[in-house]
C-alpha positions as CSV (number, residue, x, y, z in Angstrom):
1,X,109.0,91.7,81.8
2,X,110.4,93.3,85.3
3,X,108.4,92.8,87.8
4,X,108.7,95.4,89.9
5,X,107.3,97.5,86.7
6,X,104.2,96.4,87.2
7,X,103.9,95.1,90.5
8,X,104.8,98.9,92.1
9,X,101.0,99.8,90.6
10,X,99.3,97.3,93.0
11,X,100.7,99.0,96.2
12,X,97.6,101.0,96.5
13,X,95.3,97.5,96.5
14,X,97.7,96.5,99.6
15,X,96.9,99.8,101.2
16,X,92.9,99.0,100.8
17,X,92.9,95.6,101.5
18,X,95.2,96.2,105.3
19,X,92.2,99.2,106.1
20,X,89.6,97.0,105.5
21,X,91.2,94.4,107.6
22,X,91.8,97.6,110.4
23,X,87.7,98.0,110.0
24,X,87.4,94.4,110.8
25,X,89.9,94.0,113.4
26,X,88.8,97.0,115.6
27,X,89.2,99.6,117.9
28,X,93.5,100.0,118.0
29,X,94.0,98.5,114.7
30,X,92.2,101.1,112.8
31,X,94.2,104.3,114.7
32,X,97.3,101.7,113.8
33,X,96.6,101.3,110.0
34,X,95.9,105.0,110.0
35,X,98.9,106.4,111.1
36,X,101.0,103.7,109.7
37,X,99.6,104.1,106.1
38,X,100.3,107.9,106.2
39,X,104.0,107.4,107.7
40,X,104.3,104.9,104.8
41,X,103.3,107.5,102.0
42,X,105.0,110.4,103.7
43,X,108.1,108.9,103.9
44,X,107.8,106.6,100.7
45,X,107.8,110.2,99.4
46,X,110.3,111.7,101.0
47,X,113.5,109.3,100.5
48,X,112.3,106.9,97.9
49,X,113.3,109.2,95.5
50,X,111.8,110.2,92.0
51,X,110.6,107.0,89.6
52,X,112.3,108.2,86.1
53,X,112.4,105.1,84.6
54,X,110.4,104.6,81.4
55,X,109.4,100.9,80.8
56,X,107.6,99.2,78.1
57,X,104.8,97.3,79.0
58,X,104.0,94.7,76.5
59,X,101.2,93.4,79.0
60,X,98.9,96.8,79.2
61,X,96.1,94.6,80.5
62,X,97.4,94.1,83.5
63,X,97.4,97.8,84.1
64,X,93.8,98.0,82.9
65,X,92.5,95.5,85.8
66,X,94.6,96.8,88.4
67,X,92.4,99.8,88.0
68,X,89.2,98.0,87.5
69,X,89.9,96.5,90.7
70,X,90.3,99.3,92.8
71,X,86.4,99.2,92.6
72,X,85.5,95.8,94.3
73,X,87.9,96.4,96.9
74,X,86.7,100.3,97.7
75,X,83.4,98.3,97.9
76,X,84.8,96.1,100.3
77,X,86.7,99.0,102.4
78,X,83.3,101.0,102.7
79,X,81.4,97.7,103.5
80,X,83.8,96.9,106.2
81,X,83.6,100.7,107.4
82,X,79.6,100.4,108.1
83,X,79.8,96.9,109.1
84,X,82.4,98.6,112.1
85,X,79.7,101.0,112.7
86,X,76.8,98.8,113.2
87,X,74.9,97.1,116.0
88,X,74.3,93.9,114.2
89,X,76.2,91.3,112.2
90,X,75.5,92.2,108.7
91,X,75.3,89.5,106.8
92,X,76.7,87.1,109.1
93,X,80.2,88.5,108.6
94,X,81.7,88.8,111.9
95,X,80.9,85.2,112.7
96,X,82.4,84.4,109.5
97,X,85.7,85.7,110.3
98,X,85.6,84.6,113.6
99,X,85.1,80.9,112.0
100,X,87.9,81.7,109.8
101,X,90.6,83.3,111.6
102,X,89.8,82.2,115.6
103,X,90.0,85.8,115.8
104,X,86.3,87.3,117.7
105,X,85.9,90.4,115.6
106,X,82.4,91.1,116.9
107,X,84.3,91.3,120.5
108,X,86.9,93.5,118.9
109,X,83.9,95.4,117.6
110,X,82.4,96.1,120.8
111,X,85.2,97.9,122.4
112,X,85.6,100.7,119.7
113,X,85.3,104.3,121.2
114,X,84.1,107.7,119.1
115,X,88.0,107.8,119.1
116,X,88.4,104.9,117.0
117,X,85.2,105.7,114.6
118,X,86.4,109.1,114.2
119,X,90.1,107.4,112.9
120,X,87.8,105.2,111.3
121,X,86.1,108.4,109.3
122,X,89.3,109.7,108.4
123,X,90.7,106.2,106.9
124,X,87.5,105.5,105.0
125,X,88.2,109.2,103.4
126,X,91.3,109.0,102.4
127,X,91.1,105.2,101.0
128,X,88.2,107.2,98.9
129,X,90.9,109.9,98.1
130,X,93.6,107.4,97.3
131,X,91.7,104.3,95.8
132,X,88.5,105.8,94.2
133,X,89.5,109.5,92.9
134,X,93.2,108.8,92.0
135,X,91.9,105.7,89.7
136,X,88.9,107.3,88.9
137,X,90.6,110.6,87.1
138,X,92.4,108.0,85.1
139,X,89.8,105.9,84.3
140,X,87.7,108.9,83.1
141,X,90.1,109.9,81.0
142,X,89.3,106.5,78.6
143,X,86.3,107.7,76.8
144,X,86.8,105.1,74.4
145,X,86.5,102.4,76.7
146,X,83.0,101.8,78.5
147,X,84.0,99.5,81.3
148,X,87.0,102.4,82.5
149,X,84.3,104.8,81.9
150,X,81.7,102.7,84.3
151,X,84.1,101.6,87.2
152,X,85.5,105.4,87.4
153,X,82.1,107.1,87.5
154,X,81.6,104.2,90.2
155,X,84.7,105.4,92.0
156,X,84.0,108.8,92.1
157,X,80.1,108.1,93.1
158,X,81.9,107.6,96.8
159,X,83.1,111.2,97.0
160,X,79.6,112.2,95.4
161,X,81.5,113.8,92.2
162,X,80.5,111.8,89.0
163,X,80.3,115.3,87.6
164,X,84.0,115.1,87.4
165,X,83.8,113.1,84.7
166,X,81.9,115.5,82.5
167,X,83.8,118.6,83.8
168,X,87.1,117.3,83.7
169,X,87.3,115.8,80.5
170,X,84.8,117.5,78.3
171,X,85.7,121.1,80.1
172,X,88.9,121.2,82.1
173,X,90.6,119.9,78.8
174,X,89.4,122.4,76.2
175,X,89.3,125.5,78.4
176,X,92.4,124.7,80.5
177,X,94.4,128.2,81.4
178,X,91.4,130.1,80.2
179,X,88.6,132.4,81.8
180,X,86.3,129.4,80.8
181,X,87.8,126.7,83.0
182,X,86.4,126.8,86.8
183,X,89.7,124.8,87.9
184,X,91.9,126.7,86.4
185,X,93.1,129.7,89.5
186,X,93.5,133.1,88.4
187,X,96.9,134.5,89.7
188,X,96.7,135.5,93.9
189,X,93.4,133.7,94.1
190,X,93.4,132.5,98.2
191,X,93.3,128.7,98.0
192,X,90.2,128.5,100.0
193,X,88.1,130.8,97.9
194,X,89.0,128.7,94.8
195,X,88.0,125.4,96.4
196,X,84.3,126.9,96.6
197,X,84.4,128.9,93.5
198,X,86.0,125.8,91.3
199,X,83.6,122.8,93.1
200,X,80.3,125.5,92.7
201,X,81.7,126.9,88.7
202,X,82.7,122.9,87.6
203,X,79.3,121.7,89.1
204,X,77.3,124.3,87.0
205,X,80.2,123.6,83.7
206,X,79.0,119.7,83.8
207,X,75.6,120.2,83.7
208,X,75.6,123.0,80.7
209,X,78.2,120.3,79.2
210,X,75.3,117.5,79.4
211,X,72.6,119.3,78.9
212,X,74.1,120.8,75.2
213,X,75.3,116.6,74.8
214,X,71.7,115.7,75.1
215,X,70.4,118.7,72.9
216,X,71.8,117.2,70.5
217,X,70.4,113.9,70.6
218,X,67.0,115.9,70.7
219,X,66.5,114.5,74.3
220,X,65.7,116.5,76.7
221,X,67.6,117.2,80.0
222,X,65.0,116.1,82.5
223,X,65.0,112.6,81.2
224,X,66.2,109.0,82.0
C-alpha cells in the first residue's frame, strides 16, 4: 500500500479541520485561513499537475470513512461558525479551549469586526461547497449502501439541496443530454439563466421522481 494513495483523499479533512480552528481563533485568522486555503487550491491546481496514476486499493474502507467523516467535521466547522457569531459561550467551549491551549479565544472573539464575519460567511460556504457537496454527490451515488446514502443527504441538508439526491441520481442519470434532464444546458443557453432554470426544473424533477416512488408503495405523497 503507498501511502500517498490514500492519504492525498484526506487533504480536504485538513482543510476543515484548520477553518474551524480560524472560527475559534478569531478575527485575523479567519481572513488568513481564507485567503490561504484558496491560494492553496488555486495553485495546487495550477502547477501540481494532472494525477493520472491508477492505483489499486486493496483497503476500499478507508476511502469509505474518509467520506463518512467529512460529516462530523462539517458539523464541527458550522458549530464553530455560530459559536464565532454568538454573544455567549455555547456550551462552555471558549473556556475550554482557553483551558486547553492558554490561548483566550473568547478575547479573540470579541475583537472580530463585520469584516471578519463576512470572511467568516464566505469560509463557512465554501467548506459547505468543498466538504459537504463534493462528498455528498459521491456519497449519493451509493444507493446500495444506507449509511453513504444518510451522511450525503446529511451533507447536502447544509446547502438546503437533499433533493439532489433524488434529481441527480434517479433523473440526471437516465435523461442526461436529453430535453428531459433540467441540468443538462441546451446549446448558447447564458449561464445565469440555466442556474435558475436547472435549480427551479431539478427541484420540480425530484419531487415528480418521489412522488411516482411513493405511488408505488400505495403511499401517499403528503405522508411521513
Amino acid at each position: 500500500m503507498k501511502f500517498f494513495d490514500y492519504f492525498k483523499f484526506f487533504l480536504f479533512h485538513l482543510t476543515g479541520l484548520v477553518s474551524a480552528f480560524a472560527f475559534f481563533a478569531g478575527n485575523v485568522y479567519i481572513v488568513w485561513v481564507l485567503v490561504g486555503i484558496n491560494v492553496f487550491y488555486l495553485l495546487g491546481d495550477a502547477f501540481g499537475g494532472e494525477d493520472t496514476s491508477t492505483p489499486t486499493y486493496h483497503h476500499p474502507w478507508v476511502l469509505t470513512a474518509q467520506l463518512w467523516m467529512a460529516l462530523p467535521i462539517l458539523c464541527l466547522i458550522m458549530f464553530a461558525g455560530v459559536w464565532a457569531v454568538s454573544s455567549t459561550d455555547i456550551f462552555g467551549v471558549g473556556a475550554w479551549l482557553h483551558h486547553v491551549t492558554g490561548y483566550d479565544v473568547l478575547a479573540a472573539r470579541a475583537q472580530n469586526t463585520f469584516g471578519h464575519y463576512v470572511a467568516g460567511a464566505l469560509l463557512g460556504g465554501l467548506m459547505v461547497g468543498v466538504i459537504g457537496t463534493i462528498t455528498a454527490h459521491e456519497l449519493t451515488h451509493r444507493t446500495w449502501d444506507k449509511v453513504s446514502m444518510f451522511v450525503g443527504r446529511w451533507l447536502l441538508a447544509f446547502s438546503f439541496d437533499t433533493v439532489f439526491s433524488i434529481e441527480h441520481v434517479y433523473g440526471h442519470h437516465r435523461y442526461v443530454a436529453t430535453r428531459q434532464d433540467p441540468a443538462t444546458a441546451p446549446r448558447g443557453r447564458n449561464v445565469y439563466h440555466h442556474i435558475v432554470a436547472s435549480t427551479i426544473k431539478g427541484n420540480i424533477s425530484a419531487w415528480n421522481i418521489e412522488k411516482e416512488r411513493l405511488q408505488r408503495l400505495n403511499k401517499n405523497v403528503w405522508s411521513l
